[in-house]
Backbone as XML, in Angstrom:
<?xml version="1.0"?>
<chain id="A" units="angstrom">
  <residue number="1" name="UNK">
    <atom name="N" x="7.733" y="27.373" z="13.922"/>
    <atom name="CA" x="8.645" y="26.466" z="13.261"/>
    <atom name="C" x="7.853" y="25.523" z="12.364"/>
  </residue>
  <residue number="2" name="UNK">
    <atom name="N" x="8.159" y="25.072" z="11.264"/>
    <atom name="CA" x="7.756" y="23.787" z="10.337"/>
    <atom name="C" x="8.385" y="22.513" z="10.604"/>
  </residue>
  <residue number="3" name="UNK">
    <atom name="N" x="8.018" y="21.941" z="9.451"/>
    <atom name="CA" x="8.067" y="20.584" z="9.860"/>
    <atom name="C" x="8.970" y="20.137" z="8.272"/>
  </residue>
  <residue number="4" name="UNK">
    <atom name="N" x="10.077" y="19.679" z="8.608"/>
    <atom name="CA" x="10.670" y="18.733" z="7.617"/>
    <atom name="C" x="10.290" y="17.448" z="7.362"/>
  </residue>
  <residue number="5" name="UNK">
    <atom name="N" x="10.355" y="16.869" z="6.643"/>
    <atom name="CA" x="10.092" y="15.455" z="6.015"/>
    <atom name="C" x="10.628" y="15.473" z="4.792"/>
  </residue>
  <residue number="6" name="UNK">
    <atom name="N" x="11.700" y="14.056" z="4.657"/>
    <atom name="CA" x="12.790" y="13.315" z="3.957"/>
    <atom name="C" x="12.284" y="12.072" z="4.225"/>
  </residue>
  <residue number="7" name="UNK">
    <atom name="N" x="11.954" y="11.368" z="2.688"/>
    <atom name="CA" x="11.443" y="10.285" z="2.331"/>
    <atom name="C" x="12.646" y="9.748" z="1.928"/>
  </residue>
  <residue number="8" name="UNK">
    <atom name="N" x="13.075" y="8.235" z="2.117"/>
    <atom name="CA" x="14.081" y="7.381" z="1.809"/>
    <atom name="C" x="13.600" y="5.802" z="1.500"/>
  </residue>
  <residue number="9" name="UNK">
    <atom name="N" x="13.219" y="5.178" z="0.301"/>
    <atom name="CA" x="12.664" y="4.371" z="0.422"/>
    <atom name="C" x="13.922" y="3.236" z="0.836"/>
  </residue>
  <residue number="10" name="UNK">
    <atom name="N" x="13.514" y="2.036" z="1.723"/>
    <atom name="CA" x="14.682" y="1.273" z="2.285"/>
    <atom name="C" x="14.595" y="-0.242" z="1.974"/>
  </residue>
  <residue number="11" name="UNK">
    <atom name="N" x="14.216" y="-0.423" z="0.482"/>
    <atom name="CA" x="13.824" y="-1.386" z="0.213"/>
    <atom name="C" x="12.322" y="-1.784" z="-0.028"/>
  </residue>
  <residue number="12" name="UNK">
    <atom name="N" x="12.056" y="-3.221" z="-0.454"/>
    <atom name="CA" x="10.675" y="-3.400" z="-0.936"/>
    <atom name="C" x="9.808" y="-3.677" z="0.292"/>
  </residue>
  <residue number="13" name="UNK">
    <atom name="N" x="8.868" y="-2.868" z="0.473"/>
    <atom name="CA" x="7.657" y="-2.759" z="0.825"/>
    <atom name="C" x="8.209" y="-1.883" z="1.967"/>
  </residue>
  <residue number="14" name="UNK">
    <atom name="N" x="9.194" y="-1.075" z="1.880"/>
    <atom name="CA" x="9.517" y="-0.376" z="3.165"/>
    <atom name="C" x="9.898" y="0.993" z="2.856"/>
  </residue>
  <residue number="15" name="UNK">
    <atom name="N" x="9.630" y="2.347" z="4.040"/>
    <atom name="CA" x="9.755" y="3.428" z="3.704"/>
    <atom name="C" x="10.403" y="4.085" z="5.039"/>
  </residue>
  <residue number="16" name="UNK">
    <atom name="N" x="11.368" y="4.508" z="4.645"/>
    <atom name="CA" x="11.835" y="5.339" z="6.214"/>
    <atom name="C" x="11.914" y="7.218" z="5.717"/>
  </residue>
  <residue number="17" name="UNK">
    <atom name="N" x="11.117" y="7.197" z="6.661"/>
    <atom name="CA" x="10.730" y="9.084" z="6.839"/>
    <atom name="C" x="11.205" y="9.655" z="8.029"/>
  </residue>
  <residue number="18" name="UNK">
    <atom name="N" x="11.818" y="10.485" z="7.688"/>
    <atom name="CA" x="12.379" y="11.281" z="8.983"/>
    <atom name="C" x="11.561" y="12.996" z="9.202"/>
  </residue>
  <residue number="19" name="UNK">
    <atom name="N" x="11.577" y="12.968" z="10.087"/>
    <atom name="CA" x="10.432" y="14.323" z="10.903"/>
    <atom name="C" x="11.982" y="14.864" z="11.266"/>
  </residue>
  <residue number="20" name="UNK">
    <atom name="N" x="12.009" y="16.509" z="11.229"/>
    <atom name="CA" x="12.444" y="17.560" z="11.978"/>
    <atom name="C" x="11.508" y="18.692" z="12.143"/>
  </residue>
  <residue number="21" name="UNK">
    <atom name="N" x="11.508" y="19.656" z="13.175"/>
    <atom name="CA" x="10.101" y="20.416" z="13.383"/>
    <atom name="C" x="9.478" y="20.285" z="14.349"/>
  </residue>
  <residue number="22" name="UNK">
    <atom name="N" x="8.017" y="20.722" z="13.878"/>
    <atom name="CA" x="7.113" y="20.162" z="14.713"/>
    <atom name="C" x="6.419" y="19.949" z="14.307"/>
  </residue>
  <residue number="23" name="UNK">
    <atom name="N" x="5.581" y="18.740" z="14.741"/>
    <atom name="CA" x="4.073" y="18.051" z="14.446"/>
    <atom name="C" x="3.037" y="18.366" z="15.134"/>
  </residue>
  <residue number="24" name="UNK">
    <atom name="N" x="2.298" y="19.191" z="14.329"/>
    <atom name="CA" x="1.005" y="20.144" z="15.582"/>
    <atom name="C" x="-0.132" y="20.236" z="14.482"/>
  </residue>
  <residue number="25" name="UNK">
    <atom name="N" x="-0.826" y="21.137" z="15.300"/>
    <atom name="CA" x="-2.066" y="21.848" z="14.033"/>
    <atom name="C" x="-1.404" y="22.714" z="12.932"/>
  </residue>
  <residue number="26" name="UNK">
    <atom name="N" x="-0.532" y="23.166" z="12.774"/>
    <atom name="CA" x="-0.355" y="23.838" z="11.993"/>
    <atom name="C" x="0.616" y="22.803" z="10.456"/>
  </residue>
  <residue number="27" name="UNK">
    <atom name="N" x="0.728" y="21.782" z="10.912"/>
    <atom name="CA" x="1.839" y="21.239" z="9.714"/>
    <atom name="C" x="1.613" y="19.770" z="9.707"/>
  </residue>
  <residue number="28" name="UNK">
    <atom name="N" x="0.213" y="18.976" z="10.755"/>
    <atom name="CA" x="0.023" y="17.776" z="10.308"/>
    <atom name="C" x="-0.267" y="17.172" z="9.175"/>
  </residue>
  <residue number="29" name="UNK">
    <atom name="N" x="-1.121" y="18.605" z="8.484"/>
    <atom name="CA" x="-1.153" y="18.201" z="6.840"/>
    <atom name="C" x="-0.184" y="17.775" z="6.135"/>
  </residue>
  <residue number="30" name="UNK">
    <atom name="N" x="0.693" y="18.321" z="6.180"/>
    <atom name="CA" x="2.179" y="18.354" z="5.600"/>
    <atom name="C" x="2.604" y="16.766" z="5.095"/>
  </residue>
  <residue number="31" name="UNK">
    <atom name="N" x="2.639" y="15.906" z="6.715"/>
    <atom name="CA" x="2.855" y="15.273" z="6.583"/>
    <atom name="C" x="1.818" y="13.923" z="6.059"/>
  </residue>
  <residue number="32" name="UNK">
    <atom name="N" x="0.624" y="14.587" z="6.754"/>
    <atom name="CA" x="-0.194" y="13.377" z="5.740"/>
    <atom name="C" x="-0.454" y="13.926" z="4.417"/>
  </residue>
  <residue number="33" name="UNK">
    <atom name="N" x="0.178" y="14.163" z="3.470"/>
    <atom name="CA" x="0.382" y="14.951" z="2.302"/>
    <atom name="C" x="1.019" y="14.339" z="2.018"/>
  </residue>
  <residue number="34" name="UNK">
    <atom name="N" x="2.427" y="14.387" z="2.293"/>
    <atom name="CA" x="3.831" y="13.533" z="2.296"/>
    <atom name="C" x="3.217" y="12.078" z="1.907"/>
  </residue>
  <residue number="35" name="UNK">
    <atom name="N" x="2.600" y="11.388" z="3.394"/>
    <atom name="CA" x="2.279" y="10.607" z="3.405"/>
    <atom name="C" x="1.533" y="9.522" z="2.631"/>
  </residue>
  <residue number="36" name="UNK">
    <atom name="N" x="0.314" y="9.970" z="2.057"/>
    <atom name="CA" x="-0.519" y="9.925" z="1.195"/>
    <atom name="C" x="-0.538" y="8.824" z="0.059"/>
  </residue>
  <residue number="37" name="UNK">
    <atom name="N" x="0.745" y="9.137" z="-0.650"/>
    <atom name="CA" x="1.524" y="8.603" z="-2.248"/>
    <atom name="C" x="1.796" y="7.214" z="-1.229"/>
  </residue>
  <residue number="38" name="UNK">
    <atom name="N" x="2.449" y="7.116" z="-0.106"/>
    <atom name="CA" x="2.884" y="6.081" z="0.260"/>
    <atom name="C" x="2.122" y="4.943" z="0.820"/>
  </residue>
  <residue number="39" name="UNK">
    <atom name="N" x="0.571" y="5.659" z="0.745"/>
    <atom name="CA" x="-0.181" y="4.501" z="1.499"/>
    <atom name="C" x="-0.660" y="3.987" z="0.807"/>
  </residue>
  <residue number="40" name="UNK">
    <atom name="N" x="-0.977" y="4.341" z="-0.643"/>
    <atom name="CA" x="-1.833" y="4.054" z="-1.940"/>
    <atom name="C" x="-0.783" y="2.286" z="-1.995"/>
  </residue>
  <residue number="41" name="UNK">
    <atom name="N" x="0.481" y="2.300" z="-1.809"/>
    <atom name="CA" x="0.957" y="1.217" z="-1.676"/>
    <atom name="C" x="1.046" y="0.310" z="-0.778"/>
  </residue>
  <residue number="42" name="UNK">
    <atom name="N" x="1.105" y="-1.264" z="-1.174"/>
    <atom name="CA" x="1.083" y="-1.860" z="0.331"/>
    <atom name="C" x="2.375" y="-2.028" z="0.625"/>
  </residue>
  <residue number="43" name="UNK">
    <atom name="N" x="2.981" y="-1.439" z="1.610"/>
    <atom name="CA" x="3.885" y="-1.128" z="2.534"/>
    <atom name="C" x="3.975" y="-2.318" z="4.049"/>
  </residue>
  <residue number="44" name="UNK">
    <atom name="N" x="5.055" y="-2.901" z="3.649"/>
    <atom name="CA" x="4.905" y="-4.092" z="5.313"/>
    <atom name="C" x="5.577" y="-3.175" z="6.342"/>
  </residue>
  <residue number="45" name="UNK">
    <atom name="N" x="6.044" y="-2.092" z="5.830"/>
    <atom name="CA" x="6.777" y="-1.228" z="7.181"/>
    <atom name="C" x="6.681" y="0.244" z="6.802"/>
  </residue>
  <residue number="46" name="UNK">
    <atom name="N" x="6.322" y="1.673" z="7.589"/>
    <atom name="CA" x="6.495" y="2.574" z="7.649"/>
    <atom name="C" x="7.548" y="3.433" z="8.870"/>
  </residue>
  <residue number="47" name="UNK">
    <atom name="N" x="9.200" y="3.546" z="8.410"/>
    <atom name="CA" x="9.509" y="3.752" z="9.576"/>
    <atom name="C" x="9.762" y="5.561" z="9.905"/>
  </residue>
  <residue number="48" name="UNK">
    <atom name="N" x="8.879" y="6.102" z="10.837"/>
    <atom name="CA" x="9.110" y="7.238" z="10.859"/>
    <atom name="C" x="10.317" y="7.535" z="11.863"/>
  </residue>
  <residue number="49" name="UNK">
    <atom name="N" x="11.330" y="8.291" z="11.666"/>
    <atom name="CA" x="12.415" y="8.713" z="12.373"/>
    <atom name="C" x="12.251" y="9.973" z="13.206"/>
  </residue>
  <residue number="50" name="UNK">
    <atom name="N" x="11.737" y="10.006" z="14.064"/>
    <atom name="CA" x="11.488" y="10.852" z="15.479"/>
    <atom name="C" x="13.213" y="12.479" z="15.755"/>
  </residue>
  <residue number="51" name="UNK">
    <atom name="N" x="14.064" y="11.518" z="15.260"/>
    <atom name="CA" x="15.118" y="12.430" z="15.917"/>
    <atom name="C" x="15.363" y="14.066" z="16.102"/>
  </residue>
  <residue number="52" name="UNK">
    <atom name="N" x="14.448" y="14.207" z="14.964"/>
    <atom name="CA" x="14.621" y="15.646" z="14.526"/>
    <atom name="C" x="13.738" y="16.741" z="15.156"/>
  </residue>
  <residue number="53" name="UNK">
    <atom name="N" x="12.128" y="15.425" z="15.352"/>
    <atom name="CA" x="11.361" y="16.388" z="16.138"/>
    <atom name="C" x="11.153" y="16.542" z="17.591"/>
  </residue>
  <residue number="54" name="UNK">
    <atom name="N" x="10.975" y="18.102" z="17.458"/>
    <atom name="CA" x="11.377" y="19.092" z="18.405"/>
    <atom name="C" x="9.880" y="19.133" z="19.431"/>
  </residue>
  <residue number="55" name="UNK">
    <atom name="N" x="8.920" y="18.928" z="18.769"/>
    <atom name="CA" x="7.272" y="19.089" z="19.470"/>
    <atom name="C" x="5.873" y="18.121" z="18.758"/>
  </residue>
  <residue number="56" name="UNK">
    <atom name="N" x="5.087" y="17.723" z="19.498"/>
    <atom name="CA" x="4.473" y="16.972" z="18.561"/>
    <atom name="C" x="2.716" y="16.754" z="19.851"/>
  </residue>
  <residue number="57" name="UNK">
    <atom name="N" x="1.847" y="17.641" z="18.619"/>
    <atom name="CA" x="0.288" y="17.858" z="19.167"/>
    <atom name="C" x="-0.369" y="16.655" z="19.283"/>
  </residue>
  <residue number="58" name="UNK">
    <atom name="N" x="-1.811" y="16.579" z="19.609"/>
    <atom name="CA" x="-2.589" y="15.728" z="19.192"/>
    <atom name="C" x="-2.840" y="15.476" z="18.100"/>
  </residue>
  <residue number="59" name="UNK">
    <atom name="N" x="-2.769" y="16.411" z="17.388"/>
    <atom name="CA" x="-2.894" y="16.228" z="15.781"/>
    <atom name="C" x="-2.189" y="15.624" z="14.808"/>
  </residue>
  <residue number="60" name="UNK">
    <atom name="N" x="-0.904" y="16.088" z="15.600"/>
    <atom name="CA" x="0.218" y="14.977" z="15.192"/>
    <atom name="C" x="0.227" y="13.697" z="15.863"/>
  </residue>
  <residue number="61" name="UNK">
    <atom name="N" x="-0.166" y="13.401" z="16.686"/>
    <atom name="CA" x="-0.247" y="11.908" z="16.947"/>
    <atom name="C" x="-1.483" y="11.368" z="15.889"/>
  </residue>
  <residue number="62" name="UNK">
    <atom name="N" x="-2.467" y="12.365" z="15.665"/>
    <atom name="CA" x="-3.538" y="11.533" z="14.874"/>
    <atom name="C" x="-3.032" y="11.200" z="13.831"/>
  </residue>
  <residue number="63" name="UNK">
    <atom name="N" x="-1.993" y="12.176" z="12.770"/>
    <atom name="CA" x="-1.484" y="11.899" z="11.467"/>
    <atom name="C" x="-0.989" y="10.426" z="11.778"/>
  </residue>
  <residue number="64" name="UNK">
    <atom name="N" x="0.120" y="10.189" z="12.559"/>
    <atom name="CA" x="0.579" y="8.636" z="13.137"/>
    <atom name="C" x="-0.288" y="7.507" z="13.048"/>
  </residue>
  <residue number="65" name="UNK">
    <atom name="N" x="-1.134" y="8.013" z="13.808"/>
    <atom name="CA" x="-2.423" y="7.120" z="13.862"/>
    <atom name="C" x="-3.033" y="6.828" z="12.550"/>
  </residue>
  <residue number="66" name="UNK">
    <atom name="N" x="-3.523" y="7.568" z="12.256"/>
    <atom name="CA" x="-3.953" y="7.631" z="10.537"/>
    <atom name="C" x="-2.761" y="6.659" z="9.882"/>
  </residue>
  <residue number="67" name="UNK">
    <atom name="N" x="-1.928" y="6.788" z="9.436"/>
    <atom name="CA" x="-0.845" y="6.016" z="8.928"/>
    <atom name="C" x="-0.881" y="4.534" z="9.310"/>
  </residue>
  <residue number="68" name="UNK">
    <atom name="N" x="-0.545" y="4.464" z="10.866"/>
    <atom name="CA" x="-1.288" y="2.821" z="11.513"/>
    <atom name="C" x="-2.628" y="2.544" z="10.935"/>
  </residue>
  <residue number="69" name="UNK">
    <atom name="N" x="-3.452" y="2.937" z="10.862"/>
    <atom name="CA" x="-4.663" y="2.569" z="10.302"/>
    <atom name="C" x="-4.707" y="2.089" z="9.101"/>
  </residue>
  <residue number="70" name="UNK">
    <atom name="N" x="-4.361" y="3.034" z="8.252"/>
    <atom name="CA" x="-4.290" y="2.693" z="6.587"/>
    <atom name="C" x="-3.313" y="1.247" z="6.524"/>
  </residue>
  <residue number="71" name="UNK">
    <atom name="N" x="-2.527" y="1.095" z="7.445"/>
    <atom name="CA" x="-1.318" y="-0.142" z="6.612"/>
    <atom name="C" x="-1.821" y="-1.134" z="7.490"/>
  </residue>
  <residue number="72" name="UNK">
    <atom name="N" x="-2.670" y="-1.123" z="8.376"/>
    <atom name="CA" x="-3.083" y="-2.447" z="9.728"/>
    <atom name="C" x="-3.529" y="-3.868" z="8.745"/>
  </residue>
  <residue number="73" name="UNK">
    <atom name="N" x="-4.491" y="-2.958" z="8.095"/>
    <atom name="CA" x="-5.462" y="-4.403" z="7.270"/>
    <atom name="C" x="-4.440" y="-5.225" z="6.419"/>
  </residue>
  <residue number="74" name="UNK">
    <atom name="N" x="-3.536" y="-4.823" z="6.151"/>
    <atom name="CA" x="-3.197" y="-5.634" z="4.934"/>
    <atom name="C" x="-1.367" y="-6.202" z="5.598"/>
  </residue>
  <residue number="75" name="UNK">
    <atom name="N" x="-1.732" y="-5.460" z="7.643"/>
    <atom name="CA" x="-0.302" y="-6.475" z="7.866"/>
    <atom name="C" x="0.672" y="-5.407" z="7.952"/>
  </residue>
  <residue number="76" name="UNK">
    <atom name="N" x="0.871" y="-4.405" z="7.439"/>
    <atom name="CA" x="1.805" y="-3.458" z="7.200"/>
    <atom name="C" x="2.358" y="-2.535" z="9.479"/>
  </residue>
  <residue number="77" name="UNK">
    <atom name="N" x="3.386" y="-2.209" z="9.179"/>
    <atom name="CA" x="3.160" y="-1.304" z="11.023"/>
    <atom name="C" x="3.836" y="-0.581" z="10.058"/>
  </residue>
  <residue number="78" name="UNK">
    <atom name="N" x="3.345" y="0.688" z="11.353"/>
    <atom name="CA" x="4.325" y="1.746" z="11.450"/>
    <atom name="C" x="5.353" y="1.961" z="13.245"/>
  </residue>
  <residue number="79" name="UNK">
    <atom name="N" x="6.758" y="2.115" z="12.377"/>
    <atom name="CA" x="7.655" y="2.147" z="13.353"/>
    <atom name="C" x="7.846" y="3.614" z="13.646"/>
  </residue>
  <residue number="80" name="UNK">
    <atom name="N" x="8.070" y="4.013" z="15.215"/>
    <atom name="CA" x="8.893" y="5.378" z="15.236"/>
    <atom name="C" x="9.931" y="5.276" z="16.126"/>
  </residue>
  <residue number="81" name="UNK">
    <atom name="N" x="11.253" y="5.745" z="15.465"/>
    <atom name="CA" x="12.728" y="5.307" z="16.368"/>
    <atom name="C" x="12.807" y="7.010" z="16.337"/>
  </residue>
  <residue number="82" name="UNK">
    <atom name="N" x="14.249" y="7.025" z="17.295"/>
    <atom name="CA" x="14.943" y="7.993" z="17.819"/>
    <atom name="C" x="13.981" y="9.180" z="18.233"/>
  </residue>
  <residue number="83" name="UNK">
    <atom name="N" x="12.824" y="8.561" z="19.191"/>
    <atom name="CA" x="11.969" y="9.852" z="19.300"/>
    <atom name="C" x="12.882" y="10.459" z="20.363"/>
  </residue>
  <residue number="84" name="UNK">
    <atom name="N" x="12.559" y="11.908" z="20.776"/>
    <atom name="CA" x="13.422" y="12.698" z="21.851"/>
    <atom name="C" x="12.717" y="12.754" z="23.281"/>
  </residue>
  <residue number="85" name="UNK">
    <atom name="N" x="13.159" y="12.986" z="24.305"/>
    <atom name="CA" x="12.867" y="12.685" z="25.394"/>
    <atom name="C" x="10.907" y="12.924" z="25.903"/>
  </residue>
  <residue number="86" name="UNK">
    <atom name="N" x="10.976" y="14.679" z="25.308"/>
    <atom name="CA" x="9.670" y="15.382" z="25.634"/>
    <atom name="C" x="8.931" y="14.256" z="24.599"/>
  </residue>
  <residue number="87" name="UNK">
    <atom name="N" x="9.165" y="13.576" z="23.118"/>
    <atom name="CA" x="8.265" y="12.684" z="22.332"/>
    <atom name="C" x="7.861" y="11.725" z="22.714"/>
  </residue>
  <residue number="88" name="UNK">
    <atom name="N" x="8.690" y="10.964" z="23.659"/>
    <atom name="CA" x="8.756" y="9.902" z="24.154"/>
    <atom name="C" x="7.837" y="9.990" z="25.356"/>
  </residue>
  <residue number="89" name="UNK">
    <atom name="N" x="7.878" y="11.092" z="26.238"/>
    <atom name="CA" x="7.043" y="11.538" z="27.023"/>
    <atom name="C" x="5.411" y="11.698" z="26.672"/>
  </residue>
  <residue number="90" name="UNK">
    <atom name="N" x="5.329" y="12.052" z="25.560"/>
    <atom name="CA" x="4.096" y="12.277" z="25.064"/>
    <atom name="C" x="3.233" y="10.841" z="24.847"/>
  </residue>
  <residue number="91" name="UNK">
    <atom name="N" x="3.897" y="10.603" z="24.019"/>
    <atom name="CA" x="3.777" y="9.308" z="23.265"/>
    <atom name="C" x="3.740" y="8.152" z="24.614"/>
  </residue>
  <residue number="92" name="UNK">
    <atom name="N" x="4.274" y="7.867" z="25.694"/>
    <atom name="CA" x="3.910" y="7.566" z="26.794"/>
    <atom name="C" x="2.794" y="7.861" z="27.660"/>
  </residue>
  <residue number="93" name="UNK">
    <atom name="N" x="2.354" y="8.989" z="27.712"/>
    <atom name="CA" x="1.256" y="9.663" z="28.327"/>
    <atom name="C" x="0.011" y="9.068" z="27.807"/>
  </residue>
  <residue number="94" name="UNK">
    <atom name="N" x="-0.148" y="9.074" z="26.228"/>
    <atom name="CA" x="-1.168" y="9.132" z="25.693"/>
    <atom name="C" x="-1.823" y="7.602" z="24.987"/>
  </residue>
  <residue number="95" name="UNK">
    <atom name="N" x="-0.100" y="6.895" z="25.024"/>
    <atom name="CA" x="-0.498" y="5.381" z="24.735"/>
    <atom name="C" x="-1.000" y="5.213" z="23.280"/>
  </residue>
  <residue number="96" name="UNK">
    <atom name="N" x="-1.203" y="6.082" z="22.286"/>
    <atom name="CA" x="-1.763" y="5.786" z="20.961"/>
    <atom name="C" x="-0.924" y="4.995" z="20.267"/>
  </residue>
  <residue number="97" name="UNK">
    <atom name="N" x="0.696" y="4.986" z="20.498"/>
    <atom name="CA" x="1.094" y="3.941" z="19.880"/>
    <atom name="C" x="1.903" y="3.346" z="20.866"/>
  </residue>
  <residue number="98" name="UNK">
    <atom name="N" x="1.464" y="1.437" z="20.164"/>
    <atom name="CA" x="1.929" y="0.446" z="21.300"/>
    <atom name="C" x="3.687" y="0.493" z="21.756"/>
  </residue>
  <residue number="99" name="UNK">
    <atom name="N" x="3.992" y="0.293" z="22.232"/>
    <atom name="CA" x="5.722" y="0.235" z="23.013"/>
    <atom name="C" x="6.339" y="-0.527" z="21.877"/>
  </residue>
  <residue number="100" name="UNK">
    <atom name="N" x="5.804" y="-1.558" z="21.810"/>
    <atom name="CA" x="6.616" y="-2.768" z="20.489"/>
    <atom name="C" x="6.672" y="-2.181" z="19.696"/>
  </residue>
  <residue number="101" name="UNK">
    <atom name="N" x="6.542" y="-0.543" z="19.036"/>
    <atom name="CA" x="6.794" y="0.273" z="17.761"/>
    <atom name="C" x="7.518" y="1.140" z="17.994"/>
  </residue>
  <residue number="102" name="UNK">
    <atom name="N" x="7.914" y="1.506" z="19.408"/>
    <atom name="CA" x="8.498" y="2.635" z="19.358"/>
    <atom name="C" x="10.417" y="2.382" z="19.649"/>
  </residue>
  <residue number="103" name="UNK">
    <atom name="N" x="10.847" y="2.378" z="19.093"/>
    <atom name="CA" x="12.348" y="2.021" z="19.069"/>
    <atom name="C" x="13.512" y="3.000" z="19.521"/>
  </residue>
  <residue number="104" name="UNK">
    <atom name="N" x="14.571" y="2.978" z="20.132"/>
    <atom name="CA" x="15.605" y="4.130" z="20.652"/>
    <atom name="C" x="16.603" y="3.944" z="19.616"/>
  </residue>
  <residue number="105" name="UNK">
    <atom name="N" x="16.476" y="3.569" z="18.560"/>
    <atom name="CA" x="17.922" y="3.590" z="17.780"/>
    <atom name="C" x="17.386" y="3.146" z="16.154"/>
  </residue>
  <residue number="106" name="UNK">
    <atom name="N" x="17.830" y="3.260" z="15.680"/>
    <atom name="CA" x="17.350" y="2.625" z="14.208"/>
    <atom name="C" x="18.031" y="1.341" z="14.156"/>
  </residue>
  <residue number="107" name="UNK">
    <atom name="N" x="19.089" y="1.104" z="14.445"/>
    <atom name="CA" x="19.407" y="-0.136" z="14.960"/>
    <atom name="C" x="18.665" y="-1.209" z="15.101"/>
  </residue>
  <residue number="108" name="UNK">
    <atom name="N" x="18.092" y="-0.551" z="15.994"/>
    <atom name="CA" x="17.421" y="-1.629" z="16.930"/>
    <atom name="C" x="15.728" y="-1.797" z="16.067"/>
  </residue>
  <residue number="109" name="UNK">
    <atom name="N" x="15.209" y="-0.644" z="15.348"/>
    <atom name="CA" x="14.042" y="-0.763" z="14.533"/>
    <atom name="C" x="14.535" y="-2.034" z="13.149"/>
  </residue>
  <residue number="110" name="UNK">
    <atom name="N" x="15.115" y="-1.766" z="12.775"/>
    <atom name="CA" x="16.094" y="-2.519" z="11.783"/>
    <atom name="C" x="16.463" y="-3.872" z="11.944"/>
  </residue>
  <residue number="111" name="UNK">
    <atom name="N" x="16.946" y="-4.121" z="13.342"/>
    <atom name="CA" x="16.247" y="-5.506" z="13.668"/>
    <atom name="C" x="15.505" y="-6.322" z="13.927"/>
  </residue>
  <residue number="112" name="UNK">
    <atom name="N" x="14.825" y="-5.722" z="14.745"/>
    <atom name="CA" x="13.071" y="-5.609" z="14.693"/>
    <atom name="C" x="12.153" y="-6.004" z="13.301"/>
  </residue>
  <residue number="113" name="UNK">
    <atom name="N" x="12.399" y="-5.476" z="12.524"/>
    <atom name="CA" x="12.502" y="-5.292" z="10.824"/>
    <atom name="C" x="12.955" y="-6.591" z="10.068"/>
  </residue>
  <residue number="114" name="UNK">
    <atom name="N" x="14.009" y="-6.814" z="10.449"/>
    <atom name="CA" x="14.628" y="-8.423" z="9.157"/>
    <atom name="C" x="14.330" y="-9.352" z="10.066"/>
  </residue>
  <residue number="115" name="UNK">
    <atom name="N" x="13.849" y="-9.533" z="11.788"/>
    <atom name="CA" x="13.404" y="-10.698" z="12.091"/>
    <atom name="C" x="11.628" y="-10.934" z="11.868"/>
  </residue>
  <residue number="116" name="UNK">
    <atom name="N" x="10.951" y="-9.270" z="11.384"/>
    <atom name="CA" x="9.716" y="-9.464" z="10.644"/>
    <atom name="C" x="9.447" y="-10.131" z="9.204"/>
  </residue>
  <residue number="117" name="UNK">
    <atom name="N" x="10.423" y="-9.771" z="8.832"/>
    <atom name="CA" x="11.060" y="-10.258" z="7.181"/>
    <atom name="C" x="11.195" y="-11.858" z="7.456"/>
  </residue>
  <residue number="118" name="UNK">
    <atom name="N" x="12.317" y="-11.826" z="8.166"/>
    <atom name="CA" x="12.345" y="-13.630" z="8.051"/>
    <atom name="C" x="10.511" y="-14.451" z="8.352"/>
  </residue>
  <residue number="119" name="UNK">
    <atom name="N" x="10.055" y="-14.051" z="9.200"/>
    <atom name="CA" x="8.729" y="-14.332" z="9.740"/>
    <atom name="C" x="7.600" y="-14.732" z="8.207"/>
  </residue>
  <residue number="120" name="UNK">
    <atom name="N" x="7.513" y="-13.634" z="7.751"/>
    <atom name="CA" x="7.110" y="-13.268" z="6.574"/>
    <atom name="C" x="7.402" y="-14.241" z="5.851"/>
  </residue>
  <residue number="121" name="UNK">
    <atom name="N" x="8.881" y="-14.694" z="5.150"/>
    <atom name="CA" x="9.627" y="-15.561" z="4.341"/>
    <atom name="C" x="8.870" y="-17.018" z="4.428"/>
  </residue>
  <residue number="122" name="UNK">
    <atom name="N" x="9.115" y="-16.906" z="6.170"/>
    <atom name="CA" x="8.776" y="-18.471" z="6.490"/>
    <atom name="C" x="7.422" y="-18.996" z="6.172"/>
  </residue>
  <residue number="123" name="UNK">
    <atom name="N" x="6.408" y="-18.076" z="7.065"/>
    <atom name="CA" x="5.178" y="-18.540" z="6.318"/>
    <atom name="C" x="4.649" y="-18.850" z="5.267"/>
  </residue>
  <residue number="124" name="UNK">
    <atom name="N" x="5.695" y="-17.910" z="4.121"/>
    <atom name="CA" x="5.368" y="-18.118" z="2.799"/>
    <atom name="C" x="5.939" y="-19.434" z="2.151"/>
  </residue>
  <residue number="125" name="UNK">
    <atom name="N" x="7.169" y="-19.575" z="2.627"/>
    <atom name="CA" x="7.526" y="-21.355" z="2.315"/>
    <atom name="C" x="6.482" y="-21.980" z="2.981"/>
  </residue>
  <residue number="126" name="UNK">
    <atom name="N" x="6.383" y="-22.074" z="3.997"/>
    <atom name="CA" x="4.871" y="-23.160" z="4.774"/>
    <atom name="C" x="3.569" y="-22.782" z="3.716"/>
  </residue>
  <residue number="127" name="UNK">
    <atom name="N" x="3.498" y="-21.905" z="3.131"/>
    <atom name="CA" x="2.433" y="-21.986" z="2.052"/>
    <atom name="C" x="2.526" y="-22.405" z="0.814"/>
  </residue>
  <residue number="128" name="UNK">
    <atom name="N" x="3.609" y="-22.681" z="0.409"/>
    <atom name="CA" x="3.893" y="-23.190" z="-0.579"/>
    <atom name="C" x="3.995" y="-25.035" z="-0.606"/>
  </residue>
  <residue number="129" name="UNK">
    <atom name="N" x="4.329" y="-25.750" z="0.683"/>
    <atom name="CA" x="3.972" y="-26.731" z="0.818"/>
    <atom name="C" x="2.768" y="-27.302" z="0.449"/>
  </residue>
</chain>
């Protein structure tokens, strides 16, 4: 099986990508391919959407990882919502990404999201003082 990826940009400095497939050795390129164009920018949020995928390697956790890395320095996360039970399992096991990123609903990433935004806002008025 392959791996889908649907880019939706969701506003400024934000990108929501959705995975169907699988994320393994055979198609992590894919997505850091995908990926790539989007890191060259500074991005305060990357939200990847889990729902679709079906399996996901070490390799695919590294692409993830890779992604956290590139956006850390400059402040940016990456979110992953609606992962599926066996993802969630994984992604539990292995701990590469922290709990505070991983979301059950887009909903709930989304809020997560505009109370980072307000955060953001504020400091920047306190700097402008």
């Amino acid at each position: 099986m392959s791996l889908s990826i649907d880019i939706h940009p969701t506003g400024k400095g934000s990108q929501r990508v959705t995975l169907a497939g699988r994320l393994d050795t055979h198609t992590y390129e894919d997505l850091d391919e995908a990926l790539a164009p989007l890191m060259t920018r500074q991005l305060h949020s990357l939200v990847l959407d889990l729902s679709g995928l079906e399996y996901i390697s070490s390799a695919g956790i590294r692409s993830i990882f890779k992604a956290r890395k590139t956006l850390a320095p400059h402040g940016g996360k990456v979110l992953l919502v609606n992962p599926q039970p066996q993802i969630q399992k994984v992604l539990d096991m292995i701990k590469a990404v922290p709990l505070n990123e991983i979301f059950s609903s887009t909903a709930e990433a989304d809020a997560y999201l505009d109370v980072m935004q307000r955060k953001v806002l504020r400091a920047g008025e306190e700097d402008d003082d």
